[in-house]
Steps between C-alpha positions, in 0.01 A plus 500: 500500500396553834803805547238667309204647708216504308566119460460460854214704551354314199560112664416628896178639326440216248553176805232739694234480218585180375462344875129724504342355179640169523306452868214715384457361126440154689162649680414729171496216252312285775232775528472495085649887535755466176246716321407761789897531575555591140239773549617630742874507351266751249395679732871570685604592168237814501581556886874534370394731229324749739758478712713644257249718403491685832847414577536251729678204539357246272463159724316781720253504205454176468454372831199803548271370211619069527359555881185660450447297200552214669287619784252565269508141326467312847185719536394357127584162536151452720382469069728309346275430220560867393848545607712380192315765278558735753832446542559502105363852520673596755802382360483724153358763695836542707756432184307808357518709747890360553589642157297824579691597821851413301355711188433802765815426665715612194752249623664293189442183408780274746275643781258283338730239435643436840139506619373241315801243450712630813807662618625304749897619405372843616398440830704715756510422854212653610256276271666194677438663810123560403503133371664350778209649716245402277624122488550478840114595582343235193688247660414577852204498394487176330631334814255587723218449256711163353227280673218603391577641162608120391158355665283787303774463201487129417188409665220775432208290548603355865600858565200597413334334796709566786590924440238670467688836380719372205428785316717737723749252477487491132537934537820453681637288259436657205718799684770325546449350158488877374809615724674197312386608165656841577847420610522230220448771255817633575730179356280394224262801434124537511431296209668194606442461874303214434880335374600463906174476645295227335770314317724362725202367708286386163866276494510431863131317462654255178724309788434595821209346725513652817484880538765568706706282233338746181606820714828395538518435150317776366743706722793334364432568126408835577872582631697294264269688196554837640877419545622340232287793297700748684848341429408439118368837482871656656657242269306601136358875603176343360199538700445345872145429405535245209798268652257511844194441299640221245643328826180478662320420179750205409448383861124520450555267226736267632253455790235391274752276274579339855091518573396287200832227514382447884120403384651271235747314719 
């Protein structure tokens, strides 16, 4: 399997994103951003489409309109009582215009196919170059904000009281959320980023206490969904995208099974 190089290019790329949303997806479902990072994997889907559209490199695309839209949301989130609809609208707004930029690209339909479900058997070495980058900066970035992003994370309200400019750290973590959203895209597609980024760590939280202990785990499942999907998928020739997302679903599920038999012990 791994004479073949598009197999390695597809498991040097898929431990990269795996090891981003399993550390990120711990902070994101803490913040209650399962929703917004679904958005945004919306909106990356249109940024791919113009990309296209103009042609460029599609994760080019995406990262453009995920930043400024998550720019834009840390700017919004000073009213959350109005930022769920707005996000909603936002949201259909960008899958329209997604399917508009494809429609004007003339491209056929597996353009829109590896867009929204992924591609990550096509990725050549310059896309795990571009990823590596991209991984290496969200998790610089997460170490030297680790301290304070798991005090504002997990306790808002003490937070609250000693920084007095949360909100601009609530910006810079919504782009690294959004750079995470982007590379993601490329193993399970636009549609389904939320499969790496919020459900290993929606597991992590049935059995883990500590946060170190749920990032660890979160991490964990991450790689062990993307590579077992990888191997199945080289195995069958079915899709990467269902064996990684039935992997993380069934460990979703396990994790609550586990959850419930704890309380009742």
């Amino acid at each position: 399997m791994f004479a073949l190089e598009f197999m390695r290019n597809a498991y040097v790329a898929g431990t990269l994103v795996a090891l981003v949303c399993g550390l990120v997806g711990v902070f994101a479902m803490a913040r209650r951003l399962s929703f917004l990072t679904h958005t945004l994997s919306e909106i990356g889907f249109s940024g791919a489409s113009f990309a296209i559209w103009i042609g460029v490199a599609p994760l080019n695309g995406m990262l453009f309109f995920t930043l400024l839209s998550a720019i834009f949301t840390g700017k919004l989130n000073k009213r959350k009582e109005q930022s769920d609809a707005v996000t909603s609208a936002v949201s259909a707004l960008f899958m329209g215009l997604g399917v508009l930029f494809l429609s004007l690209s003339n491209k056929n339909s597996s353009y829109a196919t590896n867009i929204l479900f992924g591609s990550i058997v096509g990725i050549d070495q310059a896309e795990v170059s571009q990823i590596l980058l991209l991984a290496i900066a969200v998790l610089a970035a997460m170490l030297l904000l680790y301290r304070r992003l798991k005090f504002t994370s997990f306790d808002p309200e003490g937070a609250s009281i000693i920084y007095k400019h949360e909100n601009f750290l609530s910006i810079l973590f919504l782009i690294i959320l959004a750079l995470s959203v982007s590379i993601s895209a490329q193993i399970v597609g636009s549609l389904l980023v939320f499969v790496l980024i919020t459900l290993p760590a929606a597991s992590s939280q049935n059995f883990c206490r500590s946060v170190s202990g749920q990032i660890a785990a979160s991490m964990t499942l991450a790689l062990l969904g993307t590579w077992t999907g990888l191997y199945l998928s080289y195995v069958t020739n079915w899709p990467v995208t269902f064996f990684i997302s039935s992997f993380e679903t069934a460990a979703f599920l396990l994790s609550l099974l586990g959850k419930r038999l704890m309380f009742r012990a």
